[in-house]
GUKE-55647 format. One record per atom (N, C-alpha, C): residue number from 0; x, y, z. Coordinates in steps of 0.05 Angstrom, whole numbers, plus 32768, in hexadecimal, padded with zeros to 4 digits. Each point is the difference from the previous one (the first is absolute). Layout:
N
NODE, NUM, X, Y, Z $
...
end
This chain:
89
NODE, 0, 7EB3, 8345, 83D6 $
NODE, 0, 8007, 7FE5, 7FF8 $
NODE, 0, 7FEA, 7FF6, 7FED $
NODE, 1, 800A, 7FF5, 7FF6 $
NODE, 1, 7FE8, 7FFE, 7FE9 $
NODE, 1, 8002, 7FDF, 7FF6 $
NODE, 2, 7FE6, 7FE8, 8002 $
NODE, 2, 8009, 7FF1, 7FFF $
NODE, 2, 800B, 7FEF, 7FDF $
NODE, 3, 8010, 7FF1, 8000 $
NODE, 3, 7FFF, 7FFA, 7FE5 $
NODE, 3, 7FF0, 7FF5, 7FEA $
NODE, 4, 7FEA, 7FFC, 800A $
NODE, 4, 7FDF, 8006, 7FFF $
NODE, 4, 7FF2, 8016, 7FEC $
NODE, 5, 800C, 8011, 8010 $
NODE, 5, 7FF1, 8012, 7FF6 $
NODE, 5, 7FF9, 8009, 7FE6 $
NODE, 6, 7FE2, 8006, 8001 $
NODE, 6, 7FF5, 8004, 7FE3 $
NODE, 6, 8011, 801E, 7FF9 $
NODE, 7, 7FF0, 8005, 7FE5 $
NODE, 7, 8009, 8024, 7FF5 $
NODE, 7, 7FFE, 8009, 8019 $
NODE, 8, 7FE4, 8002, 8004 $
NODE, 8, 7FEE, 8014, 800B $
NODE, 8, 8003, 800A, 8018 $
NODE, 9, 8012, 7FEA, 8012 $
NODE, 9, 800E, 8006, 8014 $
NODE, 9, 8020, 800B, 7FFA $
NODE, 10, 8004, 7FFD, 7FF4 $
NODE, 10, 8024, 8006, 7FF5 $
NODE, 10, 7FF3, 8027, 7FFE $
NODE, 11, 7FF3, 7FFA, 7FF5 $
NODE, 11, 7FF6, 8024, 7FFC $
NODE, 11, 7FF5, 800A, 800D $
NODE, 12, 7FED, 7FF3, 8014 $
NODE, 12, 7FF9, 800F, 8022 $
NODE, 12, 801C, 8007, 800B $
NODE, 13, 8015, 7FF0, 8005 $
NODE, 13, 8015, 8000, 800A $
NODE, 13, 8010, 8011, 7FF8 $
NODE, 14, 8003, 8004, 7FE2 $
NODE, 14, 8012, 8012, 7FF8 $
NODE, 14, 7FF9, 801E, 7FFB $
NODE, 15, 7FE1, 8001, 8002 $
NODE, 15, 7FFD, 801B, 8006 $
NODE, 15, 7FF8, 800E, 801C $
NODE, 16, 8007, 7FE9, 8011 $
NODE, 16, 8004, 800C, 8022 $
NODE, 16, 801E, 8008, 7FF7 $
NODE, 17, 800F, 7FF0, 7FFA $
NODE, 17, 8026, 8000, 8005 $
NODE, 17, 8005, 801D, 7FF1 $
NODE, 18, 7FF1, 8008, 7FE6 $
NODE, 18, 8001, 8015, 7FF3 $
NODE, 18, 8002, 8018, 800C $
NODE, 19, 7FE1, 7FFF, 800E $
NODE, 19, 7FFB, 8015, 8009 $
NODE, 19, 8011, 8004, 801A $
NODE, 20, 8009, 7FEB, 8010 $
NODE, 20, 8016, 800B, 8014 $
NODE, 20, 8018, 8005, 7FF7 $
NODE, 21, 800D, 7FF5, 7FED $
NODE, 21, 8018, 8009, 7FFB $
NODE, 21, 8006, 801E, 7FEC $
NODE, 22, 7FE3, 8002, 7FF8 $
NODE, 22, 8004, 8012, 7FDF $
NODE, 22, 801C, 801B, 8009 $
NODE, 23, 8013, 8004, 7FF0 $
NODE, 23, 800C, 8011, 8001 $
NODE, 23, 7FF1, 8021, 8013 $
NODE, 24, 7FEC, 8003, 7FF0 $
NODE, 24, 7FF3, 8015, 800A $
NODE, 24, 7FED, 8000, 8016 $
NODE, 25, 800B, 7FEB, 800B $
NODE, 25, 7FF3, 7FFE, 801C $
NODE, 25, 8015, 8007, 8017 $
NODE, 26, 7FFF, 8012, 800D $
NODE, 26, 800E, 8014, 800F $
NODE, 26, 8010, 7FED, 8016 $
NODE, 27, 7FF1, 7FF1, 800D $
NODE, 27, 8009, 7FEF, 801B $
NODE, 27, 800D, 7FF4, 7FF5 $
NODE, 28, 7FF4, 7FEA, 7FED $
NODE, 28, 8009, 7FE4, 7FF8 $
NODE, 28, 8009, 7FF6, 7FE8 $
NODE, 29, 8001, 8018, 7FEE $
NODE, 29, 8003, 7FF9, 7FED $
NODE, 29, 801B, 7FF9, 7FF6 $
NODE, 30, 8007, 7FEC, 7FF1 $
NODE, 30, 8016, 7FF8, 7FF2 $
NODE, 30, 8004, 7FF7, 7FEA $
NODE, 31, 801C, 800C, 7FEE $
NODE, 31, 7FF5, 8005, 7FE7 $
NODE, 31, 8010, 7FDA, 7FFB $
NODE, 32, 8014, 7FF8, 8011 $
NODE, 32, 800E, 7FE5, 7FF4 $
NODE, 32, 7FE9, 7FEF, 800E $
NODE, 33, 7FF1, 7FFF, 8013 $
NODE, 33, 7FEE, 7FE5, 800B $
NODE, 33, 7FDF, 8008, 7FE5 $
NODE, 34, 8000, 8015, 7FFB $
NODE, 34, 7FED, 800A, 7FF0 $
NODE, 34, 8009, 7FEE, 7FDE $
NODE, 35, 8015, 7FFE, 7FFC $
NODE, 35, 8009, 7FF1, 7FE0 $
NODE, 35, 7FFE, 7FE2, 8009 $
NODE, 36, 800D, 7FF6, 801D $
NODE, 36, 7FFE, 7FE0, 8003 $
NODE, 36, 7FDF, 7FFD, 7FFB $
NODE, 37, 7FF5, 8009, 800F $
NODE, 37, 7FDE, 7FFE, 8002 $
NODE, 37, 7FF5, 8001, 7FE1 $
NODE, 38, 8007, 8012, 7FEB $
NODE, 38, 7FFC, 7FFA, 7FE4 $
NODE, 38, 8008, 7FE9, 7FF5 $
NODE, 39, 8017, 7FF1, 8004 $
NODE, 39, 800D, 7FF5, 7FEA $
NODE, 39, 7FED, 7FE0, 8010 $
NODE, 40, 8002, 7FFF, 801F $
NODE, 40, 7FE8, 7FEE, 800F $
NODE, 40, 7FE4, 7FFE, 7FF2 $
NODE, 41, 7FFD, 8012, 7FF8 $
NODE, 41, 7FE5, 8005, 7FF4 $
NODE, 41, 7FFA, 7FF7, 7FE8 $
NODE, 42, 8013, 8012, 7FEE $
NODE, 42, 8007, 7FF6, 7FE5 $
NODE, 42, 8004, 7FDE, 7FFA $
NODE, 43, 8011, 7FF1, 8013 $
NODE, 43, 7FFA, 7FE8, 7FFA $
NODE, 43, 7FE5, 7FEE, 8005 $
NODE, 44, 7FFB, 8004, 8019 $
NODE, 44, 7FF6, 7FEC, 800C $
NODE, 44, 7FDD, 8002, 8002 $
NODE, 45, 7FFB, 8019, 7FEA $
NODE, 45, 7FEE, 800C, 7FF4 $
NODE, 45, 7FFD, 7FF0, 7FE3 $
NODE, 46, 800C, 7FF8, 7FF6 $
NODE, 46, 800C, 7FF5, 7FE5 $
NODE, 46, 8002, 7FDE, 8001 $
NODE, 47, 7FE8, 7FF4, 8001 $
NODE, 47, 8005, 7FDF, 7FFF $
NODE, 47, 8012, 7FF2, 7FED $
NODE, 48, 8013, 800C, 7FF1 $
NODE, 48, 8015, 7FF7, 7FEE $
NODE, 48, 8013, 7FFF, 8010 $
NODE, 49, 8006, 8017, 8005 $
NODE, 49, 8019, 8011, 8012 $
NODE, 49, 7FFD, 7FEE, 8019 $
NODE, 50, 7FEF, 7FFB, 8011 $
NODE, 50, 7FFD, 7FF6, 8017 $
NODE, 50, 8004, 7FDF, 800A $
NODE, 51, 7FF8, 7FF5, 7FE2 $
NODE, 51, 800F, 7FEA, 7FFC $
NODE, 51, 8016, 7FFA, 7FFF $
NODE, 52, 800D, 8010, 7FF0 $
NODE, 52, 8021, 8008, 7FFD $
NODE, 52, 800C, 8000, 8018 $
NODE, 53, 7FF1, 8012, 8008 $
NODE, 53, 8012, 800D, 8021 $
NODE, 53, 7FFD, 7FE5, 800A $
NODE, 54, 7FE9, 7FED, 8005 $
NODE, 54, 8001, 7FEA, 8017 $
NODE, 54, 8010, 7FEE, 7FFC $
NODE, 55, 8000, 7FFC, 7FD8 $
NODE, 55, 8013, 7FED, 7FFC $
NODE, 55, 8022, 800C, 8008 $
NODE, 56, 8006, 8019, 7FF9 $
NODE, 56, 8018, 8000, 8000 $
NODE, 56, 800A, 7FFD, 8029 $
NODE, 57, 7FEF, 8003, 8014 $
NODE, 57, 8008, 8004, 8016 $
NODE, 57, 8002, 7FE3, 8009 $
NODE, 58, 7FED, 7FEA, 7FEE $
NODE, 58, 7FFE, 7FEB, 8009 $
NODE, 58, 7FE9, 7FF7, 8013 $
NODE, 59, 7FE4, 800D, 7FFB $
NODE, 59, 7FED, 7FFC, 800C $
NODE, 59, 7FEA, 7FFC, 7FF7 $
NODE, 60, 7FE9, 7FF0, 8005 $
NODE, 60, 7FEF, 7FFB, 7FF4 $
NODE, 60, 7FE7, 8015, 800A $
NODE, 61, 7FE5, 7FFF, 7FF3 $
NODE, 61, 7FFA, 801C, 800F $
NODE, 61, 7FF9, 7FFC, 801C $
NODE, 62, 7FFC, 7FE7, 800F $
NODE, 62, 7FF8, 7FF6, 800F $
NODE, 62, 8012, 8002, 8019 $
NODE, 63, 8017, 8002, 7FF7 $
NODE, 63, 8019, 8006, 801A $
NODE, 63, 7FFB, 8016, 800E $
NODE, 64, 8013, 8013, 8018 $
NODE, 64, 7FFA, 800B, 800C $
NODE, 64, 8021, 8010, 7FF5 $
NODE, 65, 8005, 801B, 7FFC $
NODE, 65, 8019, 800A, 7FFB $
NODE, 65, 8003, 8012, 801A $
NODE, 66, 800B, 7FF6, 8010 $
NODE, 66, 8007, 800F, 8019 $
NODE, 66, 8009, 8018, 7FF4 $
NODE, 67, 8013, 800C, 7FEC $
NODE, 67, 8015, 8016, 8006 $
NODE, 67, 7FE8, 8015, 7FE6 $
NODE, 68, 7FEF, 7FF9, 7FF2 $
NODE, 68, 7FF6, 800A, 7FFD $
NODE, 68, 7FE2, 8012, 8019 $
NODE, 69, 8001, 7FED, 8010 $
NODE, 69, 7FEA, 800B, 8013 $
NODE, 69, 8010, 8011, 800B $
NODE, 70, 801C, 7FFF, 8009 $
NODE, 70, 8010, 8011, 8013 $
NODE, 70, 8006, 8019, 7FEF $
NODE, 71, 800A, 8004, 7FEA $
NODE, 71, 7FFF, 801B, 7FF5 $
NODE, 71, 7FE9, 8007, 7FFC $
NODE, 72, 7FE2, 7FF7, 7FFD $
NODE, 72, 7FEF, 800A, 8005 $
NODE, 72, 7FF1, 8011, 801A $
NODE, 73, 800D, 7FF3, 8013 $
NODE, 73, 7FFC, 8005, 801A $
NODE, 73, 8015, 8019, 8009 $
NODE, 74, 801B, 7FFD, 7FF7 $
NODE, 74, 8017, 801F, 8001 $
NODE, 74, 7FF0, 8016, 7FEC $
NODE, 75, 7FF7, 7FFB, 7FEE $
NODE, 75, 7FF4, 801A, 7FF4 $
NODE, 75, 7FEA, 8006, 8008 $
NODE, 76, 7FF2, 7FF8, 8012 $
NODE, 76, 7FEA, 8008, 8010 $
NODE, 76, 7FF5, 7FF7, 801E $
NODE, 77, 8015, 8014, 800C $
NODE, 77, 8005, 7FF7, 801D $
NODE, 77, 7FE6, 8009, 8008 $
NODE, 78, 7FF8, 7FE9, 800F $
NODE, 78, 7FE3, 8010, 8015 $
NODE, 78, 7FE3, 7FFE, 7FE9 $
NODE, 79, 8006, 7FF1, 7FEC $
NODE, 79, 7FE7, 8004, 7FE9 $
NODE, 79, 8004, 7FE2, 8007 $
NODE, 80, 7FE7, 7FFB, 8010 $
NODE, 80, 7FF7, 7FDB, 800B $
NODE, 80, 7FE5, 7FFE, 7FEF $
NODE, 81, 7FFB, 8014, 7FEF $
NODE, 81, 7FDF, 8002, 7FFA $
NODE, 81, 800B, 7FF3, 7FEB $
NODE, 82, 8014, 7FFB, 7FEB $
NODE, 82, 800A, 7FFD, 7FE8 $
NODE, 82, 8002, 7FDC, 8002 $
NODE, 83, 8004, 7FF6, 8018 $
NODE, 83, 7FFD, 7FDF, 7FFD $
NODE, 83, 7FEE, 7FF9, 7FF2 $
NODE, 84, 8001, 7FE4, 7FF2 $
NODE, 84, 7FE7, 7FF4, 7FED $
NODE, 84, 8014, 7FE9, 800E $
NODE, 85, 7FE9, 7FE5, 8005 $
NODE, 85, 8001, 7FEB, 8004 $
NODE, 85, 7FF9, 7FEA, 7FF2 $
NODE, 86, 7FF4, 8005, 7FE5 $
NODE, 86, 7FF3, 7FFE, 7FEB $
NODE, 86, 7FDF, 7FF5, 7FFD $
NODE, 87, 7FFC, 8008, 8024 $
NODE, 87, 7FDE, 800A, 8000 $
NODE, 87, 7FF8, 7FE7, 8009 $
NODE, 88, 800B, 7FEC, 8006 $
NODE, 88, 7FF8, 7FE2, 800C $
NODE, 88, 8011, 7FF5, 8013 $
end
C-alpha cells in the first residue's frame, strides 16, 4: 500500500520489491499480467505529470486516501506487509 504521499523514492523502493516478486522469471511467483500492472503503476506515478492526471482524472487530491488502489496493491502481493509506507509520520 503505498501512501498517496508518497515521494519517487518510495514509489521505487516499492516497485522494485513488487518487481522482483512478480518478475516473469521468477519461478514461484512470477507473473507476467501482475508484472505489466506493476509497470504501467510505475510508469505513472513515477511521472509527476502523469500522476497528476491520474489524481485528477479519479477525482482525488494527493492528500486523499484511494482505497481500491491500496487493495490491488495488496492482491498482487499477498503476504508482502514489508511493502506498506505510511508516509513515514
Amino acid at each position: 500500500m503505498l501512501h498517496p504521499s508518497a515521494t519517487r523514492e518510495v514509489i521505487t523502493v516499492v516497485y522494485r520489491q513488487l518487481a522482483k516478486h512478480h518478475h516473469p522469471d521468477h519461478a514461484k511467483s512470477g507473473d507476467q499480467a501482475a508484472m505489466a500492472q506493476i509497470n504501467e503503476a510505475h510508469a505513472v506515478l513515477s511521472d509527476p505529470d502523469k500522476r497528476a492526471r491520474y489524481d485528477e482524472a479519479i477525482g482525488r487530491s494527493s492528500a486523499t486516501s484511494d482505497a481500491a488502489l491500496e487493495a490491488r496493491v495488496r492482491q498482487s502481493a499477498p503476504g508482502a506487509t514489508n511493502l506498506q509506507y505510511d508516509g513515514g509520520g
